[in-house]
N, CA, C and O of each residue as an XYZ file, in Angstrom:
316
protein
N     -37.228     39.117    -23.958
C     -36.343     38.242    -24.691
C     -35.093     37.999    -23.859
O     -34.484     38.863    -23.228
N     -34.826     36.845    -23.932
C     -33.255     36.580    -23.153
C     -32.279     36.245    -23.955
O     -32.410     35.493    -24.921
N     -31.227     36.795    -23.594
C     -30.261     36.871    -24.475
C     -28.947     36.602    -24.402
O     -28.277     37.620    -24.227
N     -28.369     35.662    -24.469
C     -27.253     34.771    -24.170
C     -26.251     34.658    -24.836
O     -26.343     33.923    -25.819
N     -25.134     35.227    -24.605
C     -23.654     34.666    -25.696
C     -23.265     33.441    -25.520
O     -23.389     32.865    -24.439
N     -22.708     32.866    -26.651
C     -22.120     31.339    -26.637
C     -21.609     31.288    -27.703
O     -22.250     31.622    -28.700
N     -20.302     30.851    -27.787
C     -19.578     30.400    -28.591
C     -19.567     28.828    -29.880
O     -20.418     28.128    -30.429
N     -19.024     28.862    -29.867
C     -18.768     27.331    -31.116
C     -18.779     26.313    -29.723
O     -18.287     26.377    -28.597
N     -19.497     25.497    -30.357
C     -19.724     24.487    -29.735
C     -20.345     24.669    -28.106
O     -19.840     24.009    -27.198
N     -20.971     25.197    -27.963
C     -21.271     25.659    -26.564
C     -22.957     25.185    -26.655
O     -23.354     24.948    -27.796
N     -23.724     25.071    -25.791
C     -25.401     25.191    -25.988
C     -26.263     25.755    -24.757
O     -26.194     25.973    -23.547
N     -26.887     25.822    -25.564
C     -28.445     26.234    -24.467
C     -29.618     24.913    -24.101
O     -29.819     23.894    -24.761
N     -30.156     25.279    -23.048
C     -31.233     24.024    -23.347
C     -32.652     24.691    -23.009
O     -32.836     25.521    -22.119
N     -33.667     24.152    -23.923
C     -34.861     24.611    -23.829
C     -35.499     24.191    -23.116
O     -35.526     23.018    -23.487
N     -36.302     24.276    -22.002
C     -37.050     22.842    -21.066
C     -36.287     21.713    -20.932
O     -35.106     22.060    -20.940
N     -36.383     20.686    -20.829
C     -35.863     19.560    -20.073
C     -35.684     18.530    -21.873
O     -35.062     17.468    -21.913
N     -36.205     19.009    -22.850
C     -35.751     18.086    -24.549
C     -35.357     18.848    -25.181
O     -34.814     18.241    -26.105
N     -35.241     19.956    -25.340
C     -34.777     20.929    -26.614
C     -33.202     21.698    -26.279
O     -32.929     22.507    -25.392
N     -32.349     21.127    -27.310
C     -30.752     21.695    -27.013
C     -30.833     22.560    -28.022
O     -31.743     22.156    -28.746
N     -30.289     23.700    -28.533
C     -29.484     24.405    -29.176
C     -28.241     24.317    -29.045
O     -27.902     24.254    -27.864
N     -27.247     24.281    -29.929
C     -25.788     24.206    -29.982
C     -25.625     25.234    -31.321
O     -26.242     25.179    -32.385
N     -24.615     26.155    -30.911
C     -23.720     26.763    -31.904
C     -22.778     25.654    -32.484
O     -22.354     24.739    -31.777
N     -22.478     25.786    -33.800
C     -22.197     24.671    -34.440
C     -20.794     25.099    -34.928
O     -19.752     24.461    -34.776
N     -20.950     26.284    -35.536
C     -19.981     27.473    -35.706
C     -20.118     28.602    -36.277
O     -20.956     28.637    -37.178
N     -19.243     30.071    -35.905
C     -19.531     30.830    -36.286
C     -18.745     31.373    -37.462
O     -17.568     31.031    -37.570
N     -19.345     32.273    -38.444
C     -18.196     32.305    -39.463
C     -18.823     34.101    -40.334
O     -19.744     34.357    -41.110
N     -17.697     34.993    -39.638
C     -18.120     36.362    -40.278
C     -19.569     36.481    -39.466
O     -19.804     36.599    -38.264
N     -20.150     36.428    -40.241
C     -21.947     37.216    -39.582
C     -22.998     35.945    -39.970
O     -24.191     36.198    -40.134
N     -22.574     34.802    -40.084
C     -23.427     33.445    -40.347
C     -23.322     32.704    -38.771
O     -22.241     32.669    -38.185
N     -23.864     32.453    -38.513
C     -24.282     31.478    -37.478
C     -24.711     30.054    -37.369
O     -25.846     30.039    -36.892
N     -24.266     28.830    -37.619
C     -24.568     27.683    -37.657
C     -25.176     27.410    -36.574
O     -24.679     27.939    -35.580
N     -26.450     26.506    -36.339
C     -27.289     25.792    -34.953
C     -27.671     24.918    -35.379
O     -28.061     24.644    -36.514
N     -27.591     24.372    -34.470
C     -28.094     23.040    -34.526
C     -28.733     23.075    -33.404
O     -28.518     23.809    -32.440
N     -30.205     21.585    -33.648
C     -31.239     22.189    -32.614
C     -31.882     20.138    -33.067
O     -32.443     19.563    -33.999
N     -31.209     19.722    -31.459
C     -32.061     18.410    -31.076
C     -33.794     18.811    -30.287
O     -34.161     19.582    -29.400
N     -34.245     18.160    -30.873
C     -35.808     18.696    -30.388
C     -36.329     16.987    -30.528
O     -35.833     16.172    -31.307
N     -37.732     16.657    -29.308
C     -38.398     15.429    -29.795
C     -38.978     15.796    -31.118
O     -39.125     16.942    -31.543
N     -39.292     14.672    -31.723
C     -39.475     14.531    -33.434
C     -41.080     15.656    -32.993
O     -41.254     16.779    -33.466
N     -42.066     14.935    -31.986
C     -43.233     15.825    -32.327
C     -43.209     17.315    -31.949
O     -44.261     17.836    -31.578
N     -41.779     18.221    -32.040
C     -41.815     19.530    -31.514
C     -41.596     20.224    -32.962
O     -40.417     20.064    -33.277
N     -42.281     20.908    -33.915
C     -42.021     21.367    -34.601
C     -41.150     22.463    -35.080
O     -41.632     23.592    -34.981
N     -39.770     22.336    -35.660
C     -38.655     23.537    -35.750
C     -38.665     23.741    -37.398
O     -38.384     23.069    -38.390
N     -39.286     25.430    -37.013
C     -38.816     25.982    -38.708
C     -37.979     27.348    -38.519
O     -37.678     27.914    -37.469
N     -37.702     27.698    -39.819
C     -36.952     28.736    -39.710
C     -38.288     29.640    -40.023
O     -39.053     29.287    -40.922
N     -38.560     30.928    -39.172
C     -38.998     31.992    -38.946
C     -39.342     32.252    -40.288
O     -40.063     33.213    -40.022
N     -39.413     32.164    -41.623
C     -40.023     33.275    -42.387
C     -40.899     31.851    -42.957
O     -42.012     31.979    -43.468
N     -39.976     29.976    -42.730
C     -41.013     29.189    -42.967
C     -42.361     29.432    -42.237
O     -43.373     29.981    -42.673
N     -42.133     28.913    -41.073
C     -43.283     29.574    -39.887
C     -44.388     30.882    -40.458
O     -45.604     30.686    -40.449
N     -43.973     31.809    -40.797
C     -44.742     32.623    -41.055
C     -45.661     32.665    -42.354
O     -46.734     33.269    -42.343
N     -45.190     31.999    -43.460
C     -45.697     31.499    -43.998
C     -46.578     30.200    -44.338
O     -47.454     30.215    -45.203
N     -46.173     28.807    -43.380
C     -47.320     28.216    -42.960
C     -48.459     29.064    -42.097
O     -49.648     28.821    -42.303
N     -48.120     29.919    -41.267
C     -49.084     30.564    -40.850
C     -50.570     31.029    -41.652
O     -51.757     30.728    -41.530
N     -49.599     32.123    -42.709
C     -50.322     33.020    -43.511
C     -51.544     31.813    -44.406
O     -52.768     31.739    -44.307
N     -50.650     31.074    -45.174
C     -51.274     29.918    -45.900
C     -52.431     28.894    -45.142
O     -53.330     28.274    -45.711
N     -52.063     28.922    -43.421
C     -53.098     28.180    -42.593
C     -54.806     29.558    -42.717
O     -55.948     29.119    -42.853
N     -54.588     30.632    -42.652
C     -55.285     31.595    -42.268
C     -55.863     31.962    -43.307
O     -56.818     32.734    -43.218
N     -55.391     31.465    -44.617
C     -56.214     31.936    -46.102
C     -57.328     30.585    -46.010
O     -58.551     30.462    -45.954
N     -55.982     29.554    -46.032
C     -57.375     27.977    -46.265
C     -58.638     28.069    -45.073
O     -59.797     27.699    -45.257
N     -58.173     28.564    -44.024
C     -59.335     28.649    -43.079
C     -60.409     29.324    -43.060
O     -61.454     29.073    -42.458
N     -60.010     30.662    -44.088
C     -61.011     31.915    -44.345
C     -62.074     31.375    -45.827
O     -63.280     31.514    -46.034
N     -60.961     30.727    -46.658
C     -61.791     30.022    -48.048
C     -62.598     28.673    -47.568
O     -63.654     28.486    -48.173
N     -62.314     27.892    -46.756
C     -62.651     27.013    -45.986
C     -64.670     27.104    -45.483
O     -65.616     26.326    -45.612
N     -64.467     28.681    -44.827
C     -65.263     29.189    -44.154
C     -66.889     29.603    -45.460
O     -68.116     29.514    -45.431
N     -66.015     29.963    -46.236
C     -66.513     30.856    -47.074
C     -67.681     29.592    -48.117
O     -68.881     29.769    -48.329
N     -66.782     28.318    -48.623
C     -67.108     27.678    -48.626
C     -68.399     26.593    -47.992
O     -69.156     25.922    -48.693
N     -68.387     26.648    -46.604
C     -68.581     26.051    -46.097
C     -70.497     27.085    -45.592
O     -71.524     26.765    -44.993
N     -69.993     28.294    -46.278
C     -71.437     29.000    -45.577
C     -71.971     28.656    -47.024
O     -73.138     28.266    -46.988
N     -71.414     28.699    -48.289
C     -72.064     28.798    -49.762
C     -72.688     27.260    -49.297
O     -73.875     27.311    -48.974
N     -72.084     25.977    -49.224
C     -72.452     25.183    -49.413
C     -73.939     24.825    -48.553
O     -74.843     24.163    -49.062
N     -73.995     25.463    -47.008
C     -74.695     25.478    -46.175
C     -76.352     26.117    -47.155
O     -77.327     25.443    -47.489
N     -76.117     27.470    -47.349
C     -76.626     28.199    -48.344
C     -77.482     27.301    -49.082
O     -78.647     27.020    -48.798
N     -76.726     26.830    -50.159
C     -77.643     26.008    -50.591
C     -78.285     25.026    -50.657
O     -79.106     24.694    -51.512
N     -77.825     24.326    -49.440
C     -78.621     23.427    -48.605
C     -79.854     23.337    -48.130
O     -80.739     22.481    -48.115
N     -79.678     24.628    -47.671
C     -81.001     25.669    -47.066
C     -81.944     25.600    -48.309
O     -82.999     24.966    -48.278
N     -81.439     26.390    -49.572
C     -82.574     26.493    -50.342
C     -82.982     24.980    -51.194
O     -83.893     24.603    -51.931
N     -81.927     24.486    -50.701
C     -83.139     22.748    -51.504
C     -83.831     22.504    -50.464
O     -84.760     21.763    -50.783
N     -83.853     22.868    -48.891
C     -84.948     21.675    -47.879
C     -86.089     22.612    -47.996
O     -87.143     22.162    -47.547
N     -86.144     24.152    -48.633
C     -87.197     25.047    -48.264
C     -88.123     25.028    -49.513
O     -89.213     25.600    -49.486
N     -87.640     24.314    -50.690
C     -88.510     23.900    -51.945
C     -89.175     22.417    -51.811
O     -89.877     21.971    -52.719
């Protein structure tokens, strides 16, 4: 991990499109702001983890689905 101090109004840049800017700081809150191209997707960390979780259930019911339906596919071409 790299780890960088910066003040209010100061930034970082991610690759050659993605800025971070401290926006301001206040007590133990941290304001950012974060220019990114529109197709780079920015969430906050517990969003992220939860599209995750929610991608990995539909994919498993998805699956599950997808063998039942197979399933009985099978047993109508074998009658």
């Amino acid at each position: 991990m790299l780890v960088l101090t910066r003040k209010a109004n100061q930034s970082i840049m991610i690759g050659d499109t993605i800025e971070v800017s401290v926006l301001s700081v206040l007590g133990e809150k941290v304001r950012l702001g974060i220019q990114a191209p529109r197709d780079v997707p920015v969430f906050r960390k517990e969003v992220f983890l939860e599209i995750q979780a929610q991608n990995v259930e539909a994919a498993g019911s998805s699956r599950e689905a997808l063998d039942e339906a197979l399933g009985v596919m099978g047993e109508a071409e074998a009658k």
